[in-house]
N, C-alpha and C positions, 0 to 999 in steps of 0.2 A: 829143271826146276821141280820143286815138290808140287804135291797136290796145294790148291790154295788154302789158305788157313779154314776152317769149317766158323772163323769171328771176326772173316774181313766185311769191309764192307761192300754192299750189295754190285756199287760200281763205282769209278774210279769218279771224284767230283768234278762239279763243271767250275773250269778254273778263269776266273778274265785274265786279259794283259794285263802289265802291269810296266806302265808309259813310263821308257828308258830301259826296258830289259831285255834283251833277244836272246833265245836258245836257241842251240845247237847241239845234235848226238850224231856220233859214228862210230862205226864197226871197225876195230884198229884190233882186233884179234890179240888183246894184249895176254888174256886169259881162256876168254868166252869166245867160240866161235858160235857164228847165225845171232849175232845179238850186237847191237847198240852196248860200247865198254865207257864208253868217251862221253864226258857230260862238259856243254861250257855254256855260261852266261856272259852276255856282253854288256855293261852298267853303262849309262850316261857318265859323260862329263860333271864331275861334281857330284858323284854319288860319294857317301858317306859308309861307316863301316863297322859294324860291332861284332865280338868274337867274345865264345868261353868255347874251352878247349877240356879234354883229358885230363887227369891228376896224376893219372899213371908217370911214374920215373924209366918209363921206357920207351915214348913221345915218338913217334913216327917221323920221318925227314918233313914231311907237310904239314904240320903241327908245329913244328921247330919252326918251318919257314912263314906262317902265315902270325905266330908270336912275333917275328923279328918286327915284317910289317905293320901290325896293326895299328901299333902308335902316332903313325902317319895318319890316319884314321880316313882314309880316302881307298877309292876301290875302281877298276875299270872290268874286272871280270874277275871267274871262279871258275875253276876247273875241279874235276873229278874221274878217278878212273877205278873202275870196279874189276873187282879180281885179285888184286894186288895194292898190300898195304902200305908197301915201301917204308916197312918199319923193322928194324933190327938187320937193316942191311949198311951200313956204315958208314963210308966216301962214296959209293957207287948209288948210295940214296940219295944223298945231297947233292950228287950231281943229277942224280936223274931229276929231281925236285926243281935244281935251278935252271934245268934243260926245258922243263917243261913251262915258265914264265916267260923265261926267252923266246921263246917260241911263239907265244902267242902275244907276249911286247914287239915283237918282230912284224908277224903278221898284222897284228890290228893297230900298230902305230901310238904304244903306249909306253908310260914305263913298267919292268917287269913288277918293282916293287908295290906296282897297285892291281897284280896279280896273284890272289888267293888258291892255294890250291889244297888240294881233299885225295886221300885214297882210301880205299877198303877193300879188302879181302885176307888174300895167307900170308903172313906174315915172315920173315927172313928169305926170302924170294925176292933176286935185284928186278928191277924191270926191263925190258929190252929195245933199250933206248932207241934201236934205229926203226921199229916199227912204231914207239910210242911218237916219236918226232916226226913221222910221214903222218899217224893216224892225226894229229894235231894242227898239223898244214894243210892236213885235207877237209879239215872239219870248218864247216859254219855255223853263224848263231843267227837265224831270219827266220826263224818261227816266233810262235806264244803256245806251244805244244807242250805244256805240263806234264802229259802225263807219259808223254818221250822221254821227258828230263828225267822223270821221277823213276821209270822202267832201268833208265843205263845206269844206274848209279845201285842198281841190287845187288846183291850176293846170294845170299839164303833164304831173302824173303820172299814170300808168295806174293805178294800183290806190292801196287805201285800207291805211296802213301802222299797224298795231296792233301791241302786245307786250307780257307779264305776267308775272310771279314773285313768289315769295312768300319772305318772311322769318321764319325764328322769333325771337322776343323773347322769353326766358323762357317763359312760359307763358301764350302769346299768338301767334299768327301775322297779319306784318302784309300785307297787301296792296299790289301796286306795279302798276300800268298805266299805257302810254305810248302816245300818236299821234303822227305825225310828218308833215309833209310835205317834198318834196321831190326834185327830179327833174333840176336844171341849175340853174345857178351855184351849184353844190355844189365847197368847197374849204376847208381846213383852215385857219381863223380866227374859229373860237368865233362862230357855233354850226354855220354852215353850211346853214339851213335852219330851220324853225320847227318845235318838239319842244314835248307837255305831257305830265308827267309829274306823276302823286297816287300816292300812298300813302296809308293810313288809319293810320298813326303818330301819334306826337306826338313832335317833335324839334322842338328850336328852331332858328331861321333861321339862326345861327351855324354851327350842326352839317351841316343842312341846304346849304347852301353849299357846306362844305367835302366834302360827299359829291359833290354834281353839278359841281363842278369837275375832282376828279377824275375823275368819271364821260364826263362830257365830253373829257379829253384823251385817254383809252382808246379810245374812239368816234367823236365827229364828229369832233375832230381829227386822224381817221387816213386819211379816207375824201377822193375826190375822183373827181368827172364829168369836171368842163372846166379845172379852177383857179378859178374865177372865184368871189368872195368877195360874196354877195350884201347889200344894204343892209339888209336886213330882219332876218339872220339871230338868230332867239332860241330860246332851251331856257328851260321854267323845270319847277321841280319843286316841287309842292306836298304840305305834309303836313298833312293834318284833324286829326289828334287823336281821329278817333271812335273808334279801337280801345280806346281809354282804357287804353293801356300807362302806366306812369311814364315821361313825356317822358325823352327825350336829348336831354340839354342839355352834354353832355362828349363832345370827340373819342375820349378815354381810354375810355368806356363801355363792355364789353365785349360787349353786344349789339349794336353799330355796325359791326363790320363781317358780320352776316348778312346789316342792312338794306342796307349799301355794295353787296355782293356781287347782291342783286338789283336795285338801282335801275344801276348796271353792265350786269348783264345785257341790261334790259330796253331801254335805250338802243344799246348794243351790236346789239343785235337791230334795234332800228329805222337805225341807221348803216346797216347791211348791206341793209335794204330799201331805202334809198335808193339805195342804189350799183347793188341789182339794177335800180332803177327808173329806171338812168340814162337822158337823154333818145338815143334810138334804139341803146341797148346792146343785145348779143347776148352777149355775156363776163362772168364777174363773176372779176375778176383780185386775186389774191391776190399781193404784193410784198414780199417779205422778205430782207429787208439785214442781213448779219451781218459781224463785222471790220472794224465801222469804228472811228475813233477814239475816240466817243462815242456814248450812243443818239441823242443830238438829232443828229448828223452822222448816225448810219446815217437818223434819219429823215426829213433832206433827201436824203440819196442816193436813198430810195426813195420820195420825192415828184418828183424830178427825171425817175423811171422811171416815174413812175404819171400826171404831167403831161405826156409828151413825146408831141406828135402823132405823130411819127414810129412810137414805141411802141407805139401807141392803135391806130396805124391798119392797121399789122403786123398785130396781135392781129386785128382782125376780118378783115379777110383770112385769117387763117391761114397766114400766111406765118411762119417761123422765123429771120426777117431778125436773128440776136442783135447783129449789130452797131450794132444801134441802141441796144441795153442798154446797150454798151458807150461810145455815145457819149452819153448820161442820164449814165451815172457818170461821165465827164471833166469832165461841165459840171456838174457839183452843186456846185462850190466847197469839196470837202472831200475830207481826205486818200485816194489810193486809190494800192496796189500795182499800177500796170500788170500787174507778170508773176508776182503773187501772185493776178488776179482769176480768180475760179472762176465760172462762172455757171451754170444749171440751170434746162431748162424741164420743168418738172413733175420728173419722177426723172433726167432726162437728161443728164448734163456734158459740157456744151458747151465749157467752155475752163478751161484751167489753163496754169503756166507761159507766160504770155501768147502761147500760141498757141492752135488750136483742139484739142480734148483726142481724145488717140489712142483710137477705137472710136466716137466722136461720129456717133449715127444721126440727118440731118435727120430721115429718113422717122419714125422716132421722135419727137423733138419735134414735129414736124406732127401727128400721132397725138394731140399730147398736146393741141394747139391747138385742134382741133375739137372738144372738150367745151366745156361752157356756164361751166366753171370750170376754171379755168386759174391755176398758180403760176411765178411767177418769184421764182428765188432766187440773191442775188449774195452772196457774201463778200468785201470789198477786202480784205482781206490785211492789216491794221494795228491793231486790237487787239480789242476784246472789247464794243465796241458795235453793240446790233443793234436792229432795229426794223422790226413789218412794217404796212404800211398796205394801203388796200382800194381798186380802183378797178374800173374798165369799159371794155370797147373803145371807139375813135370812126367812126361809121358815117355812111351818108348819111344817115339819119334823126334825125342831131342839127344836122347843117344844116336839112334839110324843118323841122323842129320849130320852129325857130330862126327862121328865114325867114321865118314865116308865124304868129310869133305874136301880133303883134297885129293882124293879119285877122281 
């Protein structure tokens, strides 16, 4: 593993249960040896199910497989295995995919099809079926150890990414916890990375959906390392029912949005460790785009600024090169005032009147770049939509990382 990010956090959160869930990790040497590869959840009877997946047209076997299910909208467990993405490997994925539901519909006495499954790591690499189907029959789920779950389920990231909130439901409060991984080919196309999210609710898949969709556009849709859209990419969110609230089953409900508000949060939260966990980041950049024509236009304009190497690469230097902002916003393909655009590193206005703005201290902006958090802020100049996304500087050690990972 690399050194840990120099913008994780301090320690890993304190996570509660989350009544109807049991985890389980073991060491099934699929990839990783001396490490926890195998990640599993075991859901209550009657847990519920919500999924956004990849956009990529190159979809892993466990992306395929957990589409087919969803509609059924019911869940008995979630499996993960790190190292291997089981993606661009053909019939020998799809089998390895449906070996591994079997497996655990076998053992725990369910059906496969309300078995979820997740992989990450190198991709066109088959899996080796007969240790992934021992490490599988050997594994249990009787812990509430988050942050076991959240370790087996790495790749390139430094630290173990956890996050919690609580909801009130009448006279009830429900529980939310989320893991996350993810560290490079991190880029806004749903989901961006593999996310599990329970609640001890009871909300139907319907409701449930429509919560983590928009939960997701708030979140991983805002966030980006390198642009690149990985094959694997899944969130799903699961609700138990152990709290024995009266399900929501209506978006209308008015308890729905307390529970919206924390499964938001809680994702939120893990976006943001992702970004901090970006692979050889030193920056965690905050990008916010105001006066553009619309929000989806302001939030290409500040995808164009949060994906621009030139941008990235400023940023970790610490250089105050704004011109490069200004040449992110030309190429975003969406309307911009040349000599309406205002820009701002951290508190500092850089340019107005399309020139550079009268009192503009680089020695200030540099100032502002040497912190670990850093805002960039542009207004084009054209109407009242705005949008801010999250990104990371780009350093040698996202090359080193890159170079060297499947050594």
């Amino acid at each position: 593993m690399s050194a840990v990010s120099p913008l994780a956090p301090a320690q890993f959160p304190d996570l509660p249960a989350v009544a109807g869930v049991q985890l389980g990790t073991h060491e099934a040497g699929l990839r990783y040896q001396k490490r926890a590869d195998l990640f599993l959840a075991l859901l209550a009877e009657g847990t519920t199910v919500a999924g956004v997946f990849t956009r990529s047209l190159c979809p892993s076997a466990p992306v395929d497989w957990c589409r087919q299910i969803l509609a059924r909208g019911t869940a008995r467990a979630v499996v993960c295995n790190a190292g291997n993405a089981n993606a661009f490997t053909g019939r020998a994925g799809d089998t390895s995919a449906r070996l591994t539901a079997d497996v655990i519909a076998d053992v725990h006495g369910f059906d496969a099809q309300d078995v979820y499954l997740t992989s990450t790591g190198v991709i066109g690499e088959t899996l080796p079926d007969v240790a992934l189907e021992a490490g599988l029959r050997a594994m249990t789920a009787e812990t509430t150890d988050w942050e076991a779950a959240a370790n087996a389920i790495r790749t390139t990231d430094t630290f173990a990414k956890g996050a919690t909130a609580t909801a009130a439901l009448g006279s009830e409060t429900a529980t939310v916890v989320g893991i996350a991984k993810g560290s490079g080919m991190i880029a806004p196309d749903m989901a961006t990375m593999l996310g599990f999210v329970f609640t001890d609710a009871a909300v139907s898949a319907e409701v449930l959906q429509h919560v983590l969709s928009g939960a997701a556009s708030a979140s991983y849709n805002r966030i980006t390392v390198d642009s690149d859209t990985s094959t694997s990419d899944t969130v799903l969110l699961f609700a138990t029912g152990a709290l024995g609230n009266d399900p929501i089953a209506d978006v209308n409900d008015p308890r729905l949005p307390a529970l919206a508000e924390a499964v938001d949060s809680v994702n939120l939260d893990l976006a943001h460790q992702i970004v901090r966990d970006g692979e050889g980041a030193t920056k965690f950049v905050t990008v916010k785009v105001t006066g553009a024509e619309t929000d989806d236009a302001a939030g290409r304009i500040a995808l164009s600024i949060g994906n621009s190497p030139l941008v990235k690469t400023a940023l970790a230097a610490e250089d105050a090169n704004w011109g490069r902002v200004v040449m992110a916003v030309g190429k975003a393909g969406e309307r911009a005032d040349r000599d309406a655009l205002r820009i701002h590193i951290g508190d500092e206005l850089v340019t107005e009147h399309g020139v550079v703005a009268d009192g503009y201290s680089e020695e200030r902006a540099t100032a502002h770049l040497t912190n670990d958090e850093v805002q960039l802020s542009v207004d084009v100049g054209i109407g009242d939509g705005e949008a801010t996304i999250w990104t990371c500087d780009l350093t040698h050690g996202y090359i080193e990382i890159n170079a060297s990972y499947r050594s």
